[in-house]
N, C-alpha and C positions, 0 to 999 in steps of 0.2 A: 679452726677455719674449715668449711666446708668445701670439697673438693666437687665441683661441678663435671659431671661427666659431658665431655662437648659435641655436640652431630657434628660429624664428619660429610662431607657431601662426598654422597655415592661415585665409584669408580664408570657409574653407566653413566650419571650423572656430567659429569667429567667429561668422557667420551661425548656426547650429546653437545657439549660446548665446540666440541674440536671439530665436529661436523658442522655445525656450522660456520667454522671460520672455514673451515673448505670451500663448504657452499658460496660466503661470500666474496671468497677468493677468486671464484670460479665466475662470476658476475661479470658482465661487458659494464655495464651501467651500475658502476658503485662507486664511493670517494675513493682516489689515488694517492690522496696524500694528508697527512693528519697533523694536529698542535693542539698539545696536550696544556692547558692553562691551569698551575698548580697554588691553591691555596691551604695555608696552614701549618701542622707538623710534620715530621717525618716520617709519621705512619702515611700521610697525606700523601708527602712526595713519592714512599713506598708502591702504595695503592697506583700513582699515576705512571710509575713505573712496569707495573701488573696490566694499565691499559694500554701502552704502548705494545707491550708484547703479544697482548689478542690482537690489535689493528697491526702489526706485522705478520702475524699467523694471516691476518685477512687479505696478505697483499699490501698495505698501504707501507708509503711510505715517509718520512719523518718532513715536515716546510718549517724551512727557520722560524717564520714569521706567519702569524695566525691567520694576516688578514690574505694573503698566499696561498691558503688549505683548504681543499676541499673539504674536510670536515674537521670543527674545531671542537671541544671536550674540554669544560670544564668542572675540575674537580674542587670543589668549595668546601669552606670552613665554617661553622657557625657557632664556635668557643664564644667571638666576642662579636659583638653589634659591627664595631667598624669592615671585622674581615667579609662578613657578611651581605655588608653594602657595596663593599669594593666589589666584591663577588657579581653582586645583580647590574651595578656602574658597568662593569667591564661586559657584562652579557647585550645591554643596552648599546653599546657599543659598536656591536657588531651589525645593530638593526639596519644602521644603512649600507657597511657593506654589503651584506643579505639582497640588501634590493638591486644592487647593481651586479650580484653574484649569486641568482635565484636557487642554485644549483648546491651554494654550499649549506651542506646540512650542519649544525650546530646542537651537542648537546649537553646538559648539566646534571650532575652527578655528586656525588662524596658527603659529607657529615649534613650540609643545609637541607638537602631532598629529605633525609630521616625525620625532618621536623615537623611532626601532625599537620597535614595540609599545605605543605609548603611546595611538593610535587605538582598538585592540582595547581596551588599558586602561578607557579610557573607558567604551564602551558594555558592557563586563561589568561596572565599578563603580559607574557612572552608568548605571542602567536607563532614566531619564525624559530623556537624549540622545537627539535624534532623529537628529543628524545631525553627523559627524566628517569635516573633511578639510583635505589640509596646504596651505603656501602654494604648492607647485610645480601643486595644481590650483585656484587662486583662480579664474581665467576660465571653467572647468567649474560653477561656484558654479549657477547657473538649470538646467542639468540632474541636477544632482544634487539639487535641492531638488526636482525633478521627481518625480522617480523617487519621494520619500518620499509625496508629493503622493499621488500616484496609485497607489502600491501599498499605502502604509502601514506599513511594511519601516522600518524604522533602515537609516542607507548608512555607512560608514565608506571613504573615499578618501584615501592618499598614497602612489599610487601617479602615475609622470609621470617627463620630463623636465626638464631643467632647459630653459626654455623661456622665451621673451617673447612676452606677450600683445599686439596694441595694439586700441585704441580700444574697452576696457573703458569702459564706465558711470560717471560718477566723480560723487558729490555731495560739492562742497568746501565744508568747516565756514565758509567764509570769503571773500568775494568778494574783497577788498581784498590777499590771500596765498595765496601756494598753492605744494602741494609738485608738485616734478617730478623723477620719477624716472628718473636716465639709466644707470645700471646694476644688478645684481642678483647675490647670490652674495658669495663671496670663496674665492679660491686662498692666503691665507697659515698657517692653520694654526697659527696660536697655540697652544701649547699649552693654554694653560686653557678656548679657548672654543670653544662650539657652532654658533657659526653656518656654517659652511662644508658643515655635516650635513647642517643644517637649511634654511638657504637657497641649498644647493648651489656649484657653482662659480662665478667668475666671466663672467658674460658681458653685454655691453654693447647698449645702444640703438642704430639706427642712427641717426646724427647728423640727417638730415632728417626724420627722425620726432620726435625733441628740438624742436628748431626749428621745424618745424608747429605743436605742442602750444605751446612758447613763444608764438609770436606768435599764438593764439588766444587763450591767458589775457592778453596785453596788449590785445589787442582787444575783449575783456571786462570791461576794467577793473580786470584786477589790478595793483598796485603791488610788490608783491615776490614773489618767487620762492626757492625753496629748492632748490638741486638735490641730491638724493638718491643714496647709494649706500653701501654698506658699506666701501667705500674707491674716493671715486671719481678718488682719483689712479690708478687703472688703468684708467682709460675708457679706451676702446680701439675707434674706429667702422671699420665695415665697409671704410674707404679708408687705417686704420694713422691715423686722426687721434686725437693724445692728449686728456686733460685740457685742458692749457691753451689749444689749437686750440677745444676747443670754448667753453671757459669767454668766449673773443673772439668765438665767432658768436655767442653768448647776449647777450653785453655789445653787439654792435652794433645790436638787436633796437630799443634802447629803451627798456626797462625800467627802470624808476626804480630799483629794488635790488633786490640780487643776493647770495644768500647761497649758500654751500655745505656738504655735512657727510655723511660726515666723511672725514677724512684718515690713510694711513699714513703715519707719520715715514720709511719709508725711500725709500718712494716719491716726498717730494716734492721737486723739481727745481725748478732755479733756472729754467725757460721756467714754471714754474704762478708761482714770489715773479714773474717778471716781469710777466707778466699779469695779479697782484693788482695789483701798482703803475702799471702802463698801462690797466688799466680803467676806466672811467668812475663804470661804476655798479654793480662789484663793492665790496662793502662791505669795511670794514678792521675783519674779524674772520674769525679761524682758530682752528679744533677743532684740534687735534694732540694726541691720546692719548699719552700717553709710559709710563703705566701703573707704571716702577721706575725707580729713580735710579741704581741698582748692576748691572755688567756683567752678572755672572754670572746673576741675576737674571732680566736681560733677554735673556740667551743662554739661559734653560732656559723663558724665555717661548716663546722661538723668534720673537723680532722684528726681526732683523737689523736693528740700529744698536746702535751705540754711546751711553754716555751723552755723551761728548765729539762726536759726531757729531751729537745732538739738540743737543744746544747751540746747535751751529755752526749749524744750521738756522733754529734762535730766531733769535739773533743778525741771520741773512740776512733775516729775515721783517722785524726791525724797523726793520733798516735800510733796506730796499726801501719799509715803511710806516710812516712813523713814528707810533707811539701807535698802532699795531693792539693790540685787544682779541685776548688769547690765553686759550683755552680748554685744558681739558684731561681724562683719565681717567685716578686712581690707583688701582692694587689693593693692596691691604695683606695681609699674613700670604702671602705664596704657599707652599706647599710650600717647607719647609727655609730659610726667611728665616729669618736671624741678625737680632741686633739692631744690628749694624753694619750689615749690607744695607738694613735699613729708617732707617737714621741717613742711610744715602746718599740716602733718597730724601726724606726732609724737606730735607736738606742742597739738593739740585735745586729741591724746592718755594721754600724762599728766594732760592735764587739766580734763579730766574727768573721769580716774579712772577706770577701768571695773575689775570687777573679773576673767574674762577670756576673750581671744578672738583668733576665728579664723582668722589665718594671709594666705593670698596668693600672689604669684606672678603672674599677668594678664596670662591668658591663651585664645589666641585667638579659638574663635570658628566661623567656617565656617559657613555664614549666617547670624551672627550678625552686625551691623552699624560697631563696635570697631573694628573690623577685618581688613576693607578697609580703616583702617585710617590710616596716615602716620606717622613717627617718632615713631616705633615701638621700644622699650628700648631695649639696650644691654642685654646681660644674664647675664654676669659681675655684670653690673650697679645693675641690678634687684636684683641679689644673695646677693648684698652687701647693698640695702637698707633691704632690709627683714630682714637683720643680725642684721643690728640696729634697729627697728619695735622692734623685737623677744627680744632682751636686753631690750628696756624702756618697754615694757609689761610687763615682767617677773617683772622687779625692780617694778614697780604698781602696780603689782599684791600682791609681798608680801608683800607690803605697805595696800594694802587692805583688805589680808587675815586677818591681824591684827586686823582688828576690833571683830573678833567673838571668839578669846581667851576671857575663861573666859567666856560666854554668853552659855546659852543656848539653846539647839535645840531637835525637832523631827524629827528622823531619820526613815525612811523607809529601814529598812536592807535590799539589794537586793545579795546577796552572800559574800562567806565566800573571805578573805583578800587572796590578790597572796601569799605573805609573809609569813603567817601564817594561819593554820587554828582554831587559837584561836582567831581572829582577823574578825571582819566583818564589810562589809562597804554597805553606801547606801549614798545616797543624802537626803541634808537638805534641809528646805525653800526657801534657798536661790538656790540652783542646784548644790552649792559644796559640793565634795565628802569629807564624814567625816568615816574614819576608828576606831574602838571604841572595847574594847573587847567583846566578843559574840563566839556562836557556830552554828550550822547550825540548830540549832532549833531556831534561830531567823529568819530568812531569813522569809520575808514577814510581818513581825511583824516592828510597829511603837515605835520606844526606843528615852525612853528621853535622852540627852547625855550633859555634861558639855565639850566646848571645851579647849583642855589645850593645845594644839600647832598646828602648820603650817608649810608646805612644801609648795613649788612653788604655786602648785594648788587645792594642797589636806590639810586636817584637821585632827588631831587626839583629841580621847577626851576618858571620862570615862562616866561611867554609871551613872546618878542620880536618877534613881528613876524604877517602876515596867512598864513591859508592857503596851504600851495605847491601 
């Protein structure tokens, strides 16, 4: 594997940002209040969390409700067709607010602006955009709002390097959790999908920068941690330290738990299962996308493994942790699936059990290999394998949930139950959510819990024992 060495963005660079969230701070006539509209994954909500902390550095401050905000921010997704629509829908949206609120500026941002001409898109079909730019210039965010600021000019920005910011601004949704991002990008090239366009190539954190940022959120009081990346079995630090190198300096930190997400199947190696199973306080739950059951499938995905080779993977995982919660991501319909090929992959979904999974039906995206391929599946066809996918999951899954009646867990209460407010829920070890009684003076607090039942994909239980 070739180790990309990554630009870093200059410390003046840096500096240069913080001045202008001064600048803008210091402005009579600028938006007071902001709503940040998040599409996508975790690196998405991440990143929306990166802009909340520059529009506080700028003064502003947080309106429940979008249509409320002097300036609203959307940060978009363009993995698949639908989130992408929703995305422009909800911009669209806003056109008549806009005209009754001439003053609120609106602008759109995240993975959809990266898309060859999708920025210009923007602002010639959305007139009432004030401001377009992609993720590779997120850290640029304070002079770019600048510039709109003070000239009154629309800016549309994605233009960059593939670059790493540090010591961006961060307002985290959550004192008690928080995401930490230790790479960016991806080099695999999937054939179906966009983000290696969009969020460029792979290049990694340097590990003592990880590790700082660590041990500040535990000295803040956080309790769990997420560590972030498009596949971060390719971490890769400035001294050739991998993934599971680092995933051990994380784990020696302290931190009460430890999650990570997500993972390539071919990248993962038996030093990352061993480091699941000698960790402390890495939690016993794995994402592992496997996406098709059937070779051919999986060779014109361009995922290098095998289905016999994923297996073999599972298999290592469970037997390294025993009763690790296994996640996963299926696509259905790809270009030219037989109904054999899609039989193999229900056939995989039984034989191996996941506690959850995200289901899709292919969505082509402009610029990918998948795109130009022929024998593109009916919508019929697609809607009616997904229906069956969605049934054997479901029946697996409650076959699965079964194991954890009766056992216990430590629960991270993260809010009080929809249902009920005597009722609070948070995720166990495993990443299913367990509902248990409690009040809002739990929420953040880690509770032991006896499970006594199961729904589809959730857990209910009782209390055993005092605050940990």
């Amino acid at each position: 594997m070739t180790t990309r060495v990554p630009v870093i963005v200059t410390e003046a660079e840096m500096a240069a940002q913080r001045e202008s969230e001064r600048r803008i701070a210091a402005l009579s006539a600028r938006p007071q209040t902001y709503h940040v509209v998040t599409y996508g994954c975790q690196m998405n909500a991440h990143d929306s969390e990166k802009i909340a902390g520059m529009l506080e550095a700028m003064g502003m401050t947080p309106a429940a409700e979008r249509e409320a905000a002097d300036f609203v921010i959307f940060n978009t997704c363009c993995v698949r067709d639908n989130a992408e629509r929703r995305a422009l829908g909800n911009v669209t949206w806003l056109k008549e607010i806009r005209r009754e609120r001439p003053e609120m500026m609106i602008a759109v941002c995240g993975c959809m602006i990266q898309e060859p001409g999708m920025a210009e898109r923007i602002l010639k079909q959305y007139p009432f955009v004030d401001l377009a730019f992609g993720t590779a210039n997120l850290h640029r965010f304070p002079s770019l709002l600048e510039r709109v600021l003070i000239t009154g000019e629309r800016v549309v920005s994605v233009e960059g390097e593939d670059v790493i910011a540090e010591e961006v601004p961060v307002r985290r949704l959550r004192s008690d959790a928080a995401y930490l991002t230790i790479m960016y990008g991806c080099d695999n090239f999937c054939s179906y999908c966009i983000v290696p366009y969009v969020r460029g190539r792979e290049r990694s954190r340097r590990m003592a920068d990880i590790l700082r940022e660590a041990e500040a959120l535990r000295e803040g009081g956080v309790k769990e941690i997420m560590l972030l990346g498009q596949n971060v079995n390719s971490y890769r630090g400035e001294d050739g330290s991998d993934f599971p190198a680092l995933l051990r300096a994380v784990d020696a930190l302290g931190i009460e738990r430890i999650r990570f997400m997500t993972s390539h199947p071919k990248d993962l190696s038996d030093g990352l299962i061993a480091a699941m199973a000698d960790c402390r306080h890495v939690l016993p739950q794995f994402h592992l996308p496997v996406q098709a059951g059937n070779d051919e499938i999986l060779r014109r995905m361009n995922r290098h493994y095998t289905r016999a080779e994923y297996l073999a993977k599972v298999r290592a995982l469970r037997e390294a942790v025993p009763g690790i919660g296994l996640t996963t991501d299926l696509i259905v319909a790809f270009p030219g699936e037989t109904e054999a090929q899609f039989e193999d992959t229900l056939s995989l979904v039984d034989e191996v059990g996941y506690d959850s999974a995200f289901t899709f039906i292919y969505s082509p995206r402009t610029g990918t290999a998948a795109a130009k391929m022929p024998d593109q599946i009916a919508p019929e066809v697609a809607t009616e394998r997904i229906q069956r996918l969605i049934a054997l999951q479901e029946k697996r899954q409650r076959e699965m949930m079964a194991r954890f009646v009766g056992q216990e867990e430590d629960v991270l209460a993260e809010g009080l139950s929809r249902r009920s407010d005597r009722q609070v829920s948070g995720k166990g070890g495993h990443g299913v959510s367990i509902t248990f009684p409690g009040s809002a003076a739990d929420i953040g607090q880690t509770i032991r819990v006896r499970i006594t039942g199961q729904k589809n994909n959730t857990l209910s239980a009782e209390r055993c024992g005092e605050t940990l």
